[in-house]
N, C-alpha and C positions, 0 to 999 in steps of 0.2 A: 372031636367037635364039642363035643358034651362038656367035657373038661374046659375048655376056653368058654364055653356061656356060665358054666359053674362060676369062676372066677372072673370073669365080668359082674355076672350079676353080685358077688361078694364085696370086689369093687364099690361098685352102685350103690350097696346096701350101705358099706358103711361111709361114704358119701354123703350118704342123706341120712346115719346116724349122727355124723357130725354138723352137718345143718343145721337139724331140729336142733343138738343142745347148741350152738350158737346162737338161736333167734333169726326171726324176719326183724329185720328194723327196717322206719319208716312212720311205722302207729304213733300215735301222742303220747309223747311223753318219752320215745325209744330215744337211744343214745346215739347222735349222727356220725357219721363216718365219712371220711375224707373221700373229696371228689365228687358227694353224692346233696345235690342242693334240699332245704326242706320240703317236704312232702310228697320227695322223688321214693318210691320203698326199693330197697336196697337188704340183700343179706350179705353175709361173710361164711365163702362156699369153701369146706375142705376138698383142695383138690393131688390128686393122688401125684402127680408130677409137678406142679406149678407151686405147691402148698397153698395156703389160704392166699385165696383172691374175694375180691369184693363184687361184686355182678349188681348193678341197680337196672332199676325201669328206664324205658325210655323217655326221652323229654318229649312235648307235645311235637316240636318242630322236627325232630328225628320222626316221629310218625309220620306227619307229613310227610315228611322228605321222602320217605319210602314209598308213602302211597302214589307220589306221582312220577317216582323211578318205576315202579310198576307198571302205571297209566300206561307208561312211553315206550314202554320196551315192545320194541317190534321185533319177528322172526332174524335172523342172521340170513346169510347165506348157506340155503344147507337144511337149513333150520324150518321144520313147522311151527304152528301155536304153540302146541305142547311142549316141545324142546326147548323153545324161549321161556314156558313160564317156567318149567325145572331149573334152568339157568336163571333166569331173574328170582326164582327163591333161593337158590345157593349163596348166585352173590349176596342174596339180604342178608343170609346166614352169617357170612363171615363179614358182612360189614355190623351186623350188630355185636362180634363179640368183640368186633378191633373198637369198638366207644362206650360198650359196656360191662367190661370186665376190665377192673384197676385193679393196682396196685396198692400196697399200703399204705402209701402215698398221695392213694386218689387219682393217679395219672395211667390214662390207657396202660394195657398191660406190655398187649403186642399190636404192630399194625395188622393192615391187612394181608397185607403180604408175607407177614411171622407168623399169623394164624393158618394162612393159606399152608404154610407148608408144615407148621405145627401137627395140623388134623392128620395130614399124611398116617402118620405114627401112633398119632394118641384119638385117634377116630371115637372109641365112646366115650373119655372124658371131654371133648371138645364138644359134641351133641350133648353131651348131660349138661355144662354150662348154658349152651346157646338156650336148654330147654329153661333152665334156672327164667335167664333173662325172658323168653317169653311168658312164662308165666307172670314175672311181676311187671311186664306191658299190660297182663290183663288178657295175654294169649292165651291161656292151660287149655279151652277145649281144645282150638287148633294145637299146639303141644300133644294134647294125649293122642288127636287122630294120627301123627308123625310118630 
């Protein structure tokens, strides 16, 4: 077990050594990047299966939208509070990375449904991306407590 967090966390490491030397862009004057509209901040993420992908912020109406998928979500059958909000953050999860992580193209990478079974497999680069994106929503405390 030790060996598999060794090697995730090396993963990781050099994830976010290629990060940094790529740059946040976004800032005035930074060089924009396809799919990603002005003022939206956006980086270009080295990722260990997908190769570089681009991750930006969300737009204001994507916050929305979330916020009041949230509001709504009531219990299932079956289901307590709790169990509904863990599922209403999952699903946020993989709908924010099926509209926030493009191509080099600029165009979604995968839906929800390609990420959905993506994570299956690639479970810590799929949460290191989703973290990518919450951070540049402006989430990172939420991010660090997860």
């Amino acid at each position: 077990m030790t060996k598999s967090i060794r090697v995730r966390d090396a993963v990781a490491e050099e994830a976010d050594a290629r990060t940094a030397a790529m740059g946040v862009v976004g800032a005035a004057g930074a060089v924009s990047l396809p799919g990603v509209p002005d003022g939206v901040p956006a980086e270009e993420v080295a990722s260990a299966t997908l190769g570089p992908v681009i991750v930006r912020g969300a737009l204001f109406t994507e916050v929305l939208a979330d916020d009041v998928l949230a509001s709504r979500e009531k219990p299932r059958a079956g289901e307590d509070e709790q169990v509904a909000a863990v599922r209403a953050a999952v699903e946020k999860t993989v709908r924010t990375l099926a509209r926030q992580v493009l191509d080099a193209d600029g165009q979604p990478l995968k839906t929800y449904a390609e990420w959905n079974v993506f994570g299956v497999r690639h479970r810590d680069e799929v949460l290191h991306l989703f973290n990518v994106a919450r951070r540049l929503n402006g989430s990172a405390e939420d991010a660090e407590k997860n």
